[in-house]
N, C-alpha and C positions, 0 to 999 in steps of 0.2 A: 272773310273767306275769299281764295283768289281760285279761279280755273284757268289753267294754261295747258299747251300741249306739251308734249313729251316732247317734243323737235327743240323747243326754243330751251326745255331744260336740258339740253343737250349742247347746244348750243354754248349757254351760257358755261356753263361746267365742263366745258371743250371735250365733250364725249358724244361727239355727234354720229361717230361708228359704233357707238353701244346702245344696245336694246335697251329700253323702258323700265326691264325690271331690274337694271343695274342701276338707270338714274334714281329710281323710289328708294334703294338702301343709302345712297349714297347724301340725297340733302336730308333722310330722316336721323340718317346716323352724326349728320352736322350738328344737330340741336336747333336752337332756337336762335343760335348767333349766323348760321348758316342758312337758317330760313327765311330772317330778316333779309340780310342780304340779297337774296334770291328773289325776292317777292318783290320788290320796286322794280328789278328789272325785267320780271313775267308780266308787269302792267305793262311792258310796252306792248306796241301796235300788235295785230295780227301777223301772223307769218306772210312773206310776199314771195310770188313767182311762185316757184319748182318745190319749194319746203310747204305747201297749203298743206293742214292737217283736215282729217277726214271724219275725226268726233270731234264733240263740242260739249260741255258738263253741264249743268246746271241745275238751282240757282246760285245768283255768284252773290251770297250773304255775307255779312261780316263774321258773325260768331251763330254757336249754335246754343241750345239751353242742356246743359245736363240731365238726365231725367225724362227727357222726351225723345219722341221719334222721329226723325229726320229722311225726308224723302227726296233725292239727285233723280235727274234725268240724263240719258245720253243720246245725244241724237248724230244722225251716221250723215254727212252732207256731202256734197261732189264727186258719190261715188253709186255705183251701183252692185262695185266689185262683193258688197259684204251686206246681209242684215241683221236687220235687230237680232234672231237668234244665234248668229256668231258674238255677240258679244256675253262679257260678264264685268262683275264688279269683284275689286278688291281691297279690303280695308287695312292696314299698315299687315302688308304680305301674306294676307287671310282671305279665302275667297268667300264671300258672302252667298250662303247657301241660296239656291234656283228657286225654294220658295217664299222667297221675299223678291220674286221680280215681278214688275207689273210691264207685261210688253203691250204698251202704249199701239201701236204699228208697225210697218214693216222696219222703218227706220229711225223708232224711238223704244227704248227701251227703262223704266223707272226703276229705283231700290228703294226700300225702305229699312232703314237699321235703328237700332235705337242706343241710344249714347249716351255712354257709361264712362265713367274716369273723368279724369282734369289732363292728362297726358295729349299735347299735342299729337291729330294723325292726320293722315293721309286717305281720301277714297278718291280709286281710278277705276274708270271703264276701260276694258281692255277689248281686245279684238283676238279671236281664233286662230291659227296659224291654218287657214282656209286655202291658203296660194300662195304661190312663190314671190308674190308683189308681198304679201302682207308681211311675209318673212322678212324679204327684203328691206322693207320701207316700214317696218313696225313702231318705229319714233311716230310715224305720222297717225296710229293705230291707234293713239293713245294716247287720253287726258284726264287734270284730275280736278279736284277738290281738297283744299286743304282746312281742315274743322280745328277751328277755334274752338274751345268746348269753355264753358262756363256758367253763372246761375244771375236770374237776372234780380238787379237787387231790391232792396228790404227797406221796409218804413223809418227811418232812423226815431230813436225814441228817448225821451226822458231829455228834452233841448233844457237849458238853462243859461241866463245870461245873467253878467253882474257888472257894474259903472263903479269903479274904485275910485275912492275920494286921491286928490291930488293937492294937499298942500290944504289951500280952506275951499277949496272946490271939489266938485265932482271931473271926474276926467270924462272928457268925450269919448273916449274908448270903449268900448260894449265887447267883452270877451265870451262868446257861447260856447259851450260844448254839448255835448251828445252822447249816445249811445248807438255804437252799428248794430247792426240785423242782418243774418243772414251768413253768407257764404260768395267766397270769390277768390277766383283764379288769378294767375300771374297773367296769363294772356287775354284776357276779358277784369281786370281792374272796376272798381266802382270808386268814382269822384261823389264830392259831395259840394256844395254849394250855398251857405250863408244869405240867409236873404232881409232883411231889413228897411222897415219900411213906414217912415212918422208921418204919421194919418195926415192927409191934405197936404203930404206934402214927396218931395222926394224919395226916390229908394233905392236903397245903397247893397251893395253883394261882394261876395267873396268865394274862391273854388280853391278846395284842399281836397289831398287823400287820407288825412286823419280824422279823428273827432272829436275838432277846436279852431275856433278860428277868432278873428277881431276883425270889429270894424272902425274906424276911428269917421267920429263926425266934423261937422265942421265947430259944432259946440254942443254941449249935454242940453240936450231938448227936456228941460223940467216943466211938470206938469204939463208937461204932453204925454198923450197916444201914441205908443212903438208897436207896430204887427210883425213879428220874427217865428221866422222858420227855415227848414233846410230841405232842399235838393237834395235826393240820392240817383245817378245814372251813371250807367255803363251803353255797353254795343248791343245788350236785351232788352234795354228800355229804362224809364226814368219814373220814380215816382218822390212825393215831398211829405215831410212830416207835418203833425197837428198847429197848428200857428199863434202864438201866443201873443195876445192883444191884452197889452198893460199898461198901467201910468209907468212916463219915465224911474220915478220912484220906487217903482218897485223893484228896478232892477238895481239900487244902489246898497253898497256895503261901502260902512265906515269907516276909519280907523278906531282900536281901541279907545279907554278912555283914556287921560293922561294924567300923571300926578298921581298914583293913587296912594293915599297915606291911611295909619291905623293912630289914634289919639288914647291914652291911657289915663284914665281919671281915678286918682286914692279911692277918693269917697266910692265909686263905684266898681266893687273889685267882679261881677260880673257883666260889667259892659264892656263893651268898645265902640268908638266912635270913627266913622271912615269919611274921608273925605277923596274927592278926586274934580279931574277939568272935563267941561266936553270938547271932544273930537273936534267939530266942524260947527260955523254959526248954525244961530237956530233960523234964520231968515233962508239957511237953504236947506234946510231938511229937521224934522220937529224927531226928537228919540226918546225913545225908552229905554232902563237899565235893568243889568239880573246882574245878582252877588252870590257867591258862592265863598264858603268859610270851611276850612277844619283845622283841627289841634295838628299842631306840628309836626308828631308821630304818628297819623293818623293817614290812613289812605283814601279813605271816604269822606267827598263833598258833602257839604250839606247845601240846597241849595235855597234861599230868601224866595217866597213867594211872587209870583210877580203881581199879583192882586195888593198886596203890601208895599208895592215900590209904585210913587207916581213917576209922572212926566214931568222929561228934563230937572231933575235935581239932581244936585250938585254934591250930596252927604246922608248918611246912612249910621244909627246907630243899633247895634249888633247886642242880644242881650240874652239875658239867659246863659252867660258862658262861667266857667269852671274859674276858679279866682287862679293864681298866680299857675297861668298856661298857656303857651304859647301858640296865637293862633296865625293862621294863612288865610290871606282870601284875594282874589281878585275880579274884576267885574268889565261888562261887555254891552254893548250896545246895539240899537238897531231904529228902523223907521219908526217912527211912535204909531203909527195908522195899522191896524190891525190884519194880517195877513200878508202886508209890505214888506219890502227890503228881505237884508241877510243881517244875519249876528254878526258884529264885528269879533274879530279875533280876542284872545283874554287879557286883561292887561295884564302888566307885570305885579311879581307877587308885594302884598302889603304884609307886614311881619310886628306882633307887637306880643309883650307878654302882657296877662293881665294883671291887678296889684293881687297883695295877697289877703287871704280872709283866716277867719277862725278853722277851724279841721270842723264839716260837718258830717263826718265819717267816724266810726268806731275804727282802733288800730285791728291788726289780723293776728288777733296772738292764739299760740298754740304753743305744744312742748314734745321735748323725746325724752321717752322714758329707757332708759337703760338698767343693768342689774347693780345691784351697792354693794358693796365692801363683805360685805355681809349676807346670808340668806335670808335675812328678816327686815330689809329694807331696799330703797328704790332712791335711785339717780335721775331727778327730772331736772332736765335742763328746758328753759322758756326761752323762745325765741319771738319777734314780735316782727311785721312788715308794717309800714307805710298805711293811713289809712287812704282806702278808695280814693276819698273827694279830701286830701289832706290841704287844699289850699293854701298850700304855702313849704316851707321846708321844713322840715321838723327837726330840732335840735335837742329833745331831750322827750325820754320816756317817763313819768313815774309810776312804782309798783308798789305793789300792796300785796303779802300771802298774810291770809288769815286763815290760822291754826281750829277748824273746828271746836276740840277740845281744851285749846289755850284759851279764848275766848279773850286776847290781846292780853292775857296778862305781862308774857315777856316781851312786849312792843312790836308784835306781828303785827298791829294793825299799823305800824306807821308805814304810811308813805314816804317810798326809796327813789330817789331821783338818781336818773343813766342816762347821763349825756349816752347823741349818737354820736360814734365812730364810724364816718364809713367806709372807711379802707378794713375794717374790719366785719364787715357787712360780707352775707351770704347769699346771695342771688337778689338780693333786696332785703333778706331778714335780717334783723341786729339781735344777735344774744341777749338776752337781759341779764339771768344768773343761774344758776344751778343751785340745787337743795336737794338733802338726799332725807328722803321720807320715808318713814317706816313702814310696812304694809299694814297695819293698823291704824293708819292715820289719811286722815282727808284733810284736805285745803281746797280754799279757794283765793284765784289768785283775780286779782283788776288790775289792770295795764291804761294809762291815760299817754295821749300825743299832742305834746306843744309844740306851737310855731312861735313867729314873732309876732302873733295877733292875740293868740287864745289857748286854750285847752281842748281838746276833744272828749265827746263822753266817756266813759268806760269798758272796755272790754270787760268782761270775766270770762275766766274757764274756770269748771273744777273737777279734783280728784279727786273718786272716792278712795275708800281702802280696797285692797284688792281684793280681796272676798267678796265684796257688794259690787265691785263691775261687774255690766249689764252686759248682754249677749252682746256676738257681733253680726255683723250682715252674713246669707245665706249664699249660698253656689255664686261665688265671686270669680267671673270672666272677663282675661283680660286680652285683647287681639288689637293688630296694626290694623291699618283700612287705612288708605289713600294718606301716608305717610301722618298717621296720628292713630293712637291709644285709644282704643274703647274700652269702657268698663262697663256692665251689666252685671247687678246683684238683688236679691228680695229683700227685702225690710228683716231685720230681728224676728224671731217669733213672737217675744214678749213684749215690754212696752213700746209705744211709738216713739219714734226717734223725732225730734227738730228740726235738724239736720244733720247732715253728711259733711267730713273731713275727707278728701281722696289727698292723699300721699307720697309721693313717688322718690326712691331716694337710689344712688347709684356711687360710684368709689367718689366721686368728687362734689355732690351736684345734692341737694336736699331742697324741696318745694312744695306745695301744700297749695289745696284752692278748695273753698266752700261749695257746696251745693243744699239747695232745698230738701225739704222734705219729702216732694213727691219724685225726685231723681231717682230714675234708674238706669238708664240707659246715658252715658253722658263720655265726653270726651275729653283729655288731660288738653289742657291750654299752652302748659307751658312749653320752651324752646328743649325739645327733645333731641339726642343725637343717635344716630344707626350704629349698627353695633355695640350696641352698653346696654348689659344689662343692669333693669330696671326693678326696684322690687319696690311693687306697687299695692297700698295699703289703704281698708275703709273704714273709717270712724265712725260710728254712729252718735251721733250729739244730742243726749237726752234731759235739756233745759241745760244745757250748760254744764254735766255731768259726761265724761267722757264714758265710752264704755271700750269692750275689747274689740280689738281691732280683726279684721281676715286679710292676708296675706298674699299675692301670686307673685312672681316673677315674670319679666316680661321681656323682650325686644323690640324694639321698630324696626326696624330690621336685621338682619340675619348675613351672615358670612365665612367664608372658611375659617377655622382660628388659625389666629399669626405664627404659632407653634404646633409641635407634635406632644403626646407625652414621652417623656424620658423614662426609657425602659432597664430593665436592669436582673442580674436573676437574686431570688431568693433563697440565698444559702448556695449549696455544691448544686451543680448537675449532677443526676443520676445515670445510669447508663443507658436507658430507654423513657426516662423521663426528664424533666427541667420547668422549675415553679418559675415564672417571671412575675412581677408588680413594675407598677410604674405608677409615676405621680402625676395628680389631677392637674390639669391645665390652669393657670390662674384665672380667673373668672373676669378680671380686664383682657385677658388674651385670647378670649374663650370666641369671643365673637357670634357667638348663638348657644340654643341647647346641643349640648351634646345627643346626638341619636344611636350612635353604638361607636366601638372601637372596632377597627382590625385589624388582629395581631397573622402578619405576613414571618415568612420564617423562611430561610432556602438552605440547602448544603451543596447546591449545584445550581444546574441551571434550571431546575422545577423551584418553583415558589411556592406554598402552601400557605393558605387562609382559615381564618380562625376569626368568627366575627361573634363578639360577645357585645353583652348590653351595656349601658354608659352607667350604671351602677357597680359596676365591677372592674378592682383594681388591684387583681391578681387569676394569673389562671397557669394550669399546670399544662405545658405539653407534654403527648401520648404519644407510642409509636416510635422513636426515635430509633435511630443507627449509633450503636454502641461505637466511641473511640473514634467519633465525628463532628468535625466542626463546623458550627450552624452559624448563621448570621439574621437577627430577627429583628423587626421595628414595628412598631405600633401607629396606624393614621387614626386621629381622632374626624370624626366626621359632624358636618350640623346638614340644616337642609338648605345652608347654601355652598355646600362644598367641605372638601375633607381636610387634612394636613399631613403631615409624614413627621415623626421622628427621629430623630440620629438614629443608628445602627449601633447594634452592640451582637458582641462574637462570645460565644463560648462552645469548648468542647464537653462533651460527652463519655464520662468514663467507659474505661475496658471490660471492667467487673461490676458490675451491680453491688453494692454496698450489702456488705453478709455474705455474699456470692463465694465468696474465697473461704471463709469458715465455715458455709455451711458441706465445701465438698471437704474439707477436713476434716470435719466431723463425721462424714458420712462413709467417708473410706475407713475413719477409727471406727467407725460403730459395723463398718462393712468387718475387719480383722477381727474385734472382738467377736463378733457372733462368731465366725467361723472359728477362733480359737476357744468358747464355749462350748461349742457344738463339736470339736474336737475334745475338749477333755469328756465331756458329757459321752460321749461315744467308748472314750477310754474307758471310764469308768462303768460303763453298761458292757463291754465286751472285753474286760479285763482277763478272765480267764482265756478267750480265745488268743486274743494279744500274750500271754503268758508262755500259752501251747505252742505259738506259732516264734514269738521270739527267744524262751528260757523252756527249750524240750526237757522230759523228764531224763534223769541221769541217773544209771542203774550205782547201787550204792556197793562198792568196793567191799566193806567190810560186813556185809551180807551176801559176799559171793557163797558158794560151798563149791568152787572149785578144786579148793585145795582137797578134799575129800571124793574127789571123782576120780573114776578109773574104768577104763572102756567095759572091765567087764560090771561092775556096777553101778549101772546107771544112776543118778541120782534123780531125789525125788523137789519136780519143780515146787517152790515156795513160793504163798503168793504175798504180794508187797505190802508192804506195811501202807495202813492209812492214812497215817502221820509224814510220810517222807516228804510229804511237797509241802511241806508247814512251810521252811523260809528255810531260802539260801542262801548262805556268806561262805565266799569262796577266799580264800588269802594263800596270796605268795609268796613261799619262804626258802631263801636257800637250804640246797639240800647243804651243802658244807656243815653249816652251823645245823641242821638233823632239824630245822623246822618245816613243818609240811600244815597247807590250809586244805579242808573237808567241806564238801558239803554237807551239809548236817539233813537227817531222816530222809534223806533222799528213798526212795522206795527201789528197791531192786529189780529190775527185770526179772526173770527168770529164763535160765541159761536154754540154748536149745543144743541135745545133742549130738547132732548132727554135726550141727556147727563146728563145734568143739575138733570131731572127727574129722572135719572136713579140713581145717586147719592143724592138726595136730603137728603137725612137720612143716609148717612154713614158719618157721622161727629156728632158725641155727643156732640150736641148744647141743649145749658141749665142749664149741670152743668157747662160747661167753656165758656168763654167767646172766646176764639179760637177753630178749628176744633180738634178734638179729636184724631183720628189716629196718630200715631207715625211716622215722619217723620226724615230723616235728617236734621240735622239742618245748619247754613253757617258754625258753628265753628267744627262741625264733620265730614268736608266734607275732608278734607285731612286722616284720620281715615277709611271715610269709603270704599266704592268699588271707582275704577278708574273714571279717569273724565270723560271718556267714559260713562261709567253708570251713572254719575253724570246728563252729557249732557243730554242723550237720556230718563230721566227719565221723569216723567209730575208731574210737582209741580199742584196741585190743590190750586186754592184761594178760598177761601166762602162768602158770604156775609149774611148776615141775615138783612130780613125782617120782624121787630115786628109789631101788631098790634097796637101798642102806640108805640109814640116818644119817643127818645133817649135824655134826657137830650136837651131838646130842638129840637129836629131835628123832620119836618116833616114826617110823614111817606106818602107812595104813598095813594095819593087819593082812588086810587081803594080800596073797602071793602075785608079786609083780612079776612079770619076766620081763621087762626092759622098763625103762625111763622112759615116763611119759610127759610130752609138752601141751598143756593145754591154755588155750585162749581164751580172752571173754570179749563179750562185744560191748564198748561203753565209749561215751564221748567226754570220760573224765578223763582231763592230759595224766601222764603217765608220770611217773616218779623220774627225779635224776638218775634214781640207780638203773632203770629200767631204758630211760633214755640215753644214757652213758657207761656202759659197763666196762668200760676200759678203767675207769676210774674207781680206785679202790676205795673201801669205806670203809670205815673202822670196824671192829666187832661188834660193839656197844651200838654203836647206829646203824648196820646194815638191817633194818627193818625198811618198813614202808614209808615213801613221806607225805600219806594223806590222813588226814584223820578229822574224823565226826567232828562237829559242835552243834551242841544244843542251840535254839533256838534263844530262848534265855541270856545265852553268852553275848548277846549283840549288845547287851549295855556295857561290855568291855570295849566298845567305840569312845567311850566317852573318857577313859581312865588315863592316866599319863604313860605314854609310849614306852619307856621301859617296863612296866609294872606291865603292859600287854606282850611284852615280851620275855618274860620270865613267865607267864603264864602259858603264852605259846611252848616257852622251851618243856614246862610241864606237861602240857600235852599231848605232846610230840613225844617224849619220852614214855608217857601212857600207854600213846598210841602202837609203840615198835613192839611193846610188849605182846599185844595182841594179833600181831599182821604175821605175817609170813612176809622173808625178805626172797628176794631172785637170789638162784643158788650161783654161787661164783665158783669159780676152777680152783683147787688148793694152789697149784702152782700160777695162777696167774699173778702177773706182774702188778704191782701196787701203785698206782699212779697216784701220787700225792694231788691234794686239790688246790689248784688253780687260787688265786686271792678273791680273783672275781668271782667263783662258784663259793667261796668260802667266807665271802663279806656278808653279812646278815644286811639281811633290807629291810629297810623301813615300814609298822605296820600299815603305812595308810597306801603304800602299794599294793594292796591286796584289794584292786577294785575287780567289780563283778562286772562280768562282760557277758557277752551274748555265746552261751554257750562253751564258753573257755576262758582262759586269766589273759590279762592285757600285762607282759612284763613291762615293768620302771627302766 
């Protein structure tokens, strides 16, 4: 710790016009390369003349302790301008609070703070700005203390020294180290100090900042007294560790030993014999040996007692070991005096096999049974390993299956010698042979392993039939734990087992290991790999009787599989639905259990999920957008991650399958009804349909108008109830004098008024028919509908002359004029009636309508002439009885026309809605 004024570090740092609390940022913000600097030259002198400073700090320490309390003084000298209560303290630009001061007197003032960090600081007394001098002159107002902070050091512990052999000497060199204690800063450092010291006699030293040092003598003081120990100090103080007072000796280390050899002897194929040199004469130091031996493949020492190993020998014979095996050993030395010296280092390795012996081990045979040819038989294949303690190499197996019920008669019982092959060898096991055995048949099989010494005992397994195998093990658990297999199972229920076969077989890899009889809990030995499943299997071995096995599957560990499944759909898409399947992941690619699938699917930018179980390798989607194409894939997942599948695309029919027949059907079944439901209608309201389309039609030839005369009235008749039987209408030229009737049409009955009221609206006189201009039958297609056809009233007239007609009586009653009378009917009118210009012969100026029976409609069916010679008869029937339209003796004869005069054909005569449809 240095106190200087504020003037001189002004000075120095040429800022001697700047205040105090410019120079405290300015060397703190230096660091410690700026502080160094600065500190040699604030030791110089006191300030002289005109720059005297007016405080003074103290104490001037070198460091301080971390952890503790630290108390400065300031004291105010050559002035009276200021006192103790103008001043304070400040610690790196902090003012240290007024209740940690102690004011000593008028002109001392103390602090107390306590000190925390490793960071170099700064504490200053300052002065008040009390007066225009202090202002002025404030460099002179102020001085400080610079705290080293640090911890003062620690007992160094755990010394140890060692004199390394040099050539056939010990080296005078003594190399100690240590252990530090404690805590230390860069600015307060802790040295350490080497101290050495051979009793009655000199003592030698050494100073490092590490913890290690040497001392080099003038020669190794043997069998002498060494007292060593170490110094620790810093600027806190100094303290030394515990002091080790030992013979020279003790502190020596050897070199190995040298030469170490391994001797191999026929006759003794579990010994080995060792030899080796010692290190250093025995005149300077007396030793003892430790051996240390393992097989080859082995990672664990074994290590030779040292109660079994004397002093200073030279050779070592090794026994109890495994005959033709490769062993390691090597050995090390130390002071022979007990508690002395260090272990020399290990020598190099000694390497020897040992000879070979008989196999005093049974081979490891066992078998896989698989299904035969057949359902009535079994496929055992025997495979055999290595025995345990085989002492040697083994070049040939011999077997033996003996047939329980053969009883050797077809030479089961001989002994079958199988060389090994071992390139065709399975993790260590050699096939021996295959036999396929019937399920009704038990063998047992004995397996013997020769080397080039001996025979080994016998193995046996046997097989019963399969009907008498015994139970197998109970609730068989199989889990990883710290990268290996545990198995956990109960015993059979039934008999006690021997022992246990555990199993484990995988796509490439097949292995087997024994356990006891009281195993339950137990772990697979062999070299296991992650990710492969394992299917892991327990035998129960009842005197050599296998029984049935229980089963898990397993992993060591667990991972994404290397694949997705390949998805695909099954059959067409529907239009709201689509089956997909996809195929199982190959169980090498599988990389764990599967835990479910998710089948993802999109038709935009939404993805939809579907997470089904890992048992399931089909599923239908639901919901779909008809005449839309989807894109779907399947992640298979374990519980160390998932996978993803390719993508596959299909669309979505427009129709739903049936969709299209069934509206086809539904609109024929929609027509049908309604044209059921239409005839069904017809036929329930036929009469009214009758009435309203075929009105009744007064029947011509039951007028009695021809017999009417204003002065006597006639007497109305009422209709016959036959008229509306049936009506066939037919249309015949008048020319040829054919005319079609409705046949019992019922007659209205005349009203006469009517009659009266029309009597002279027909220009009777000049024409022989009524006068008004009517439709005629051949302009009836021409003119309005047959509606208006129907519903119109054809008027008939008849004329009553005062003198007969060419013969014809007239009515007795006395007429005084010619009278015209009309009827009302919606039966079309005769040619004559519609055309009186046209003259008609005598023979046929009658009527041209006439009756027909109902009866006559089977003349439909007859040959067209023969209905036409019928007609012509009818029609000539008919004139007989009608009354024709009277014609004027002189009118002019108009001959007819070809076309009123061509006879038409009878199937023109269809029935029309209230009047005839002309051809």
């Amino acid at each position: 710790m240095r106190t200087r004024s504020c003037t001189y570090l002004y000075e120095v740092t040429g800022c001697l016009s700047s205040p105090c609390r410019s120079a405290r940022p300015l060397m703190e913000s230096g660091g410690g390369a700026a502080m160094l600097l600065l500190v040699p030259l604030l030791v110089c002198a006191l300030p002289a003349g005109g720059n005297k400073n007016y405080l003074l700090t103290a104490p001037d320490i070198q460091a301080v302790e971390i952890g503790t309390d630290f108390t400065a003084s300031c004291m105010i000298i050559d002035t009276d301008e200021i006192t103790a209560d103008d001043l304070y303290w400040n610690v790196s630009q902090t003012t240290v609070p007024r209740e940690r001061y102690t004011k000593v007197n008028q002109t001392t003032l103390n602090v107390t703070i306590h000190i925390t960090g490793e960071k170099l600081e700064w504490l200053f007394c300052l002065c008040k700005k009390v007066s225009s001098n202090v202002i002025l002159n404030e460099g002179r107002f102020c001085h400080g203390i610079m705290l080293q902070k640090g911890y003062r050091p620690m007992r160094p512990e755990n010394v140890s020294c060692e004199a390394l052999q040099a050539g056939q000497q010990i080296s005078p060199t003594i190399t100690c180290s240590w252990a530090a204690a404690g805590r230390q800063t860069k600015e307060v450092p802790t040295k350490y100090t080497l101290m050495l010291k051979v009793v009655s006699s000199e003592t030698f030293n050494v100073s490092t900042e590490g913890t290690s040092a040497s001392l080099t003598l003038n020669i190794f003081p043997n069998f002498m007294e060494l007292e060593i120990w170490v110094v620790a100090h810093n600027k806190l103080g100094t303290i030394e560790s515990e002091r080790l007072r030992r013979e020279a000796g003790f502190f020596v280390k050897t070199d190995p030993p040298a030469n170490v050899i391994f001797i191999s002897e026929t006759s003794f194929p579990t010994t080995l014999l060792l030899n080796w040199s010692r290190p250093i004469k025995i005149q300077q130091i007396g030793l003892i040996y430790e051996i240390r031996f393992c097989s080859n493949y082995s990672h664990e020492w074994t290590y030779v007692p040292l109660s079994d190993m004397n002093k200073d020998i030279q050779s070592f014979r090794l026994q109890y070991l495994q005959p033709d095996t490769v062993y390691v050993c090597q050995v090390r030395c130390k002071n022979d005096k007990e508690g002395y010296g260090y272990w020399s280092e290990w020598s190099s390795n000694a390497t020897e096999r040992t000879p070979e012996d008989r196999p005093k081990s049974k081979p490891d045979l066992w078998k896989i049974t698989s299904d035969g040819d057949n359902a009535i038989e079994r496929r055992v294949q025997f495979i055999c390993k290595d025995p345990v303690f085989s002492n040697g190499r083994i070049t040939r197996f011999e077997m033996k299956v003996v047939d329980q019920k053969d009883r050797g008669k077809n030479g089961s019982w001989v002994w079958q010698s199988i060389p090994v092959n071992r390139s065709e060898a399975h993790g260590g096991a050699v096939i021996l042979r295959e036999i396929r055995l019937a399920d009704k048949k038990s063998v047992k099989v004995f397996v013997t392993a020769t080397n080039s010494v001996g025979k080994s005992d016998p193995a046996a397994l046997f097989i019963p039939e399969k009907a008498h195998e015994l139970g197998p093990v109970e609730d068989l658990k199989v889990w990883p734990r710290g990268g290996r297999l545990w198995l956990d199972w109960k015993p059979p229920g039934g008999a006690a087992a021997t022992e246990y076969v555990v199993q484990w077989v995988a796509a490439d890899q097949m292995d087997w290991q024994r356990e006891n009889r009281s195993s339950r809990l137990v772990a697979i030995k062999g070299d296991l790999k992650k990710f492969v499943c394992y299917t892991v299997s327990v035998y129960p071995i009842y005197s050599g009787w296998t029984g049935k096995s229980a089963s898990v599957q397993a992993f060591l560990e667990q991972s994404a599989p290397l694949e997705g499944p390949a998805v695909c759909l099954s059959g067409k898409p529907g239009r709201n639905e689509a089956e997909l399947m996809w195929t199982q992941i190959p169980l090498s690619r599988r990389q764990g259990f599967i835990t479910n699938y998710t089948i993802s699917y999109t038709s935009g930018s939404q993805v939809h999920t579907v997470v089904v179980p890992p048992n399931v390798s089909s599923y239908t989607l639901t919901s779909l957008l008809g005449n839309t194409k989807y894109d779907v894939w399947i992640s298979a997942a374990t519980v160390g991650g998932s996978s993803k599948g390719f993508n596959h695309s299909f669309t979505t029919l427009k129709y739903a399958p049936g969709e299209i027949e069934f509206i086809v059907v539904g609109v024929s079944l929609g027509f049908l009804f309604v044209f059921v439901m239409t005839m069904l209608l017809c036929f329930y309201k036929k009469d009214a349909i009758k009435r309203n389309f075929w009105p009744q039609i007064p029947n011509p030839g039951e007028s009695t108008i021809g017999t009417w005369s204003p002065e006597c009235p006639l007497k109305t008749e009422t209709p016959k109830e036959n008229c509306l039987s049936g009506i066939s209408v037919l249309d015949v030229d008048v020319c040829d004098g054919k005319s079609v009737f409705e046949e019992d049409k019922a007659g209205l009955p005349l009203k006469k008024d009517k009659y009266l009221s029309e009597e002279h609206s027909s220009g009777i006189g000049g024409s022989s028919c009524m006068s008004s201009p009517r439709q005629s039958v051949s302009d009836s297609d021409e003119g309005g509908d047959m509606a208006d056809t129907t519903a119109s009233t054809v008027q008939y007239s008849s004329v009553v002359a005062s003198n007969g007609y060419k013969g014809q009586t007239p009515s007795s009653q006395p007429q005084q004029q010619a009278v015209f009378s009309r009827s009302e009917s919606t039966q079309p009118l005769l040619d004559c009636e519609e055309n009186p210009d046209v003259s008609v012969p005598e023979g046929s100026r009658q009527s041209q309508r006439f009756l027909r029976h109902p009866r006559s409609s089977s003349h439909a069916n007859r040959d067209p002439a023969d209905i036409d010679r019928l007609l012509e008869t009818e029609r000539r029937e008919a004139l007989e009885h009608l009354d024709f339209c009277p014609l004027e003796e002189d009118a002019e004869q108009t001959p007819p026309t070809d076309e009123q005069s061509a006879p038409r054909p009878a199937s023109s005569y269809m029935p029309q809605l209230g009047g005839y449809r002309p051809q």
